[in-house]
N, C-alpha and C positions, 0 to 999 in steps of 0.2 A: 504494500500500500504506500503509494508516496504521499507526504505529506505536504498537507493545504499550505500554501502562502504566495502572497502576491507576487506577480511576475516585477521583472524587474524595469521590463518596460512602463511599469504603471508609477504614478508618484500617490501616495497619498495624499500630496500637496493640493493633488489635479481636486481637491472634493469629496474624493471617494476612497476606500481604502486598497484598493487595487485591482487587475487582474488573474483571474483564476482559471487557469485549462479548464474545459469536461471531466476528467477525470479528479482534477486538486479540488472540485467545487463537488463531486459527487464522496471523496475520500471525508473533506469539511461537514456535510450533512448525515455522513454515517457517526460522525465521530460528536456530533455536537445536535445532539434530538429536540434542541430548541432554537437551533438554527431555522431559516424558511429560504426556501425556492421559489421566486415571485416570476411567471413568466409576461411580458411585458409584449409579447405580440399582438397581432390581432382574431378578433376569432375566426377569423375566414382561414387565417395561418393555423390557427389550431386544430380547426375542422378539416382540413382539408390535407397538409401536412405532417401532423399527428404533434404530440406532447409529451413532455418527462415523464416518467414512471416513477414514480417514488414508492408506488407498493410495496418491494422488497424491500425497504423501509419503514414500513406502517408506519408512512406518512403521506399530504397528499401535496401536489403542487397550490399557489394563489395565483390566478388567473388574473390580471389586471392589463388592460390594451393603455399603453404607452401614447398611442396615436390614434384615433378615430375617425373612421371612415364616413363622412366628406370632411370632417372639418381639416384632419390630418393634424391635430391635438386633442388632450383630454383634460385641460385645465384643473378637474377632479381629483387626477391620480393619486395623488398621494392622500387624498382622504379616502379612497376608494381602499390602497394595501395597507393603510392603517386599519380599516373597520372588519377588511379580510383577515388582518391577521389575528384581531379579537377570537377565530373561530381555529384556530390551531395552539400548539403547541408553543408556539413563538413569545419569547418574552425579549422587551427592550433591553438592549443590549447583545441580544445574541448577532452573530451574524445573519444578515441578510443578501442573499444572490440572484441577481439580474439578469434573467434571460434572454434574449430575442435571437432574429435572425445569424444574424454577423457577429453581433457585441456593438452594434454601435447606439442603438435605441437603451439597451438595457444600459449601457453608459451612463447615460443624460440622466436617466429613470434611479441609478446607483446615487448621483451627484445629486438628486430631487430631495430621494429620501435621505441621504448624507446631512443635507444642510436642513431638514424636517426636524434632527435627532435622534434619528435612526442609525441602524445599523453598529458596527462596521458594515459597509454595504460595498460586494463588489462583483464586478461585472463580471460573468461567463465568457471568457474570449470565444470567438470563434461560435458561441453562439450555440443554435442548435442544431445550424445547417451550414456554415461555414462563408468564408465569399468563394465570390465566383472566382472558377480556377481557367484556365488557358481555352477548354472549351466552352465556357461558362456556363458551367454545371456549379451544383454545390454540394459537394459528395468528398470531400480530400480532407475535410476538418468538422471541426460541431462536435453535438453532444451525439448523433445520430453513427456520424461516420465515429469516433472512439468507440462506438460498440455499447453505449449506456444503457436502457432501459428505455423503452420509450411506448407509445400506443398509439396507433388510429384511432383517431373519434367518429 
């Protein structure tokens, strides 16, 4: 099992407390049962391209959309994974982990709830489908391609 900690690309400076692989961010929520997995896409991404599995953990993901479809914000947000996370395990202070696509939404969504009081809150690099590679597919990186846990909705 490797263990959790921020890449070294990240600063905690940047707002947040860092970046974390698929695997450092899946190793952190095995090891810390009050930690939470907020996935930050949207739910067309969800429905359609499937979502984390935390089962194997009797735990479950918090579903909150980062961005909304037409407005392309959620002004909400952060009152939305606060009231979510009233319904888990989660106590302030534990860590909190940001999901989306790439890592770039869950980013922003880390730095929201960073400066809320939350967390340490840190982003899932690479996301849960990775970026686009040379064919631009998204299949080389994520939570999907490391091989995690995952479902179709």
């Amino acid at each position: 099992m490797s263990e959790p900690h921020p890449s070294k690309t990240a600063s905690p400076s940047g707002g947040y407390a860092g970046d974390l692989t698929p695997r450092q961010s899946w190793d952190l929520l095995s090891q810390q049962p009050e930690g939470q997995l907020v996935d930050v896409r949207t739910e067309a991404e969800w429905n359609f391209v499937g979502v984390p599995d935390l089962g194997p953990l009797a735990r479950r993901v918090v579903f909150c959309e980062w961005q909304r479809f037409p407005a392309g914000s959620n002004p909400g947000f952060v009152d939305e994974v606060i009231e979510s996370l009233k319904r888990t395990n989660y106590r302030k202070g534990a860590p909190l982990l940001l999901l989306c696509r790439s890592g770039a939404r869950s980013r922003a969504a880390a730095i929201a709830l960073n400066a809320a009081g939350y967390g340490p809150c840190f982003n899932v690099k690479d996301g849960f489908e990775g970026a686009l590679d040379a064919e631009r597919h998204r299949a080389a990186a994520g939570w999907k391609a490391e091989g995690l846990p995952w479902i179709q909705t």
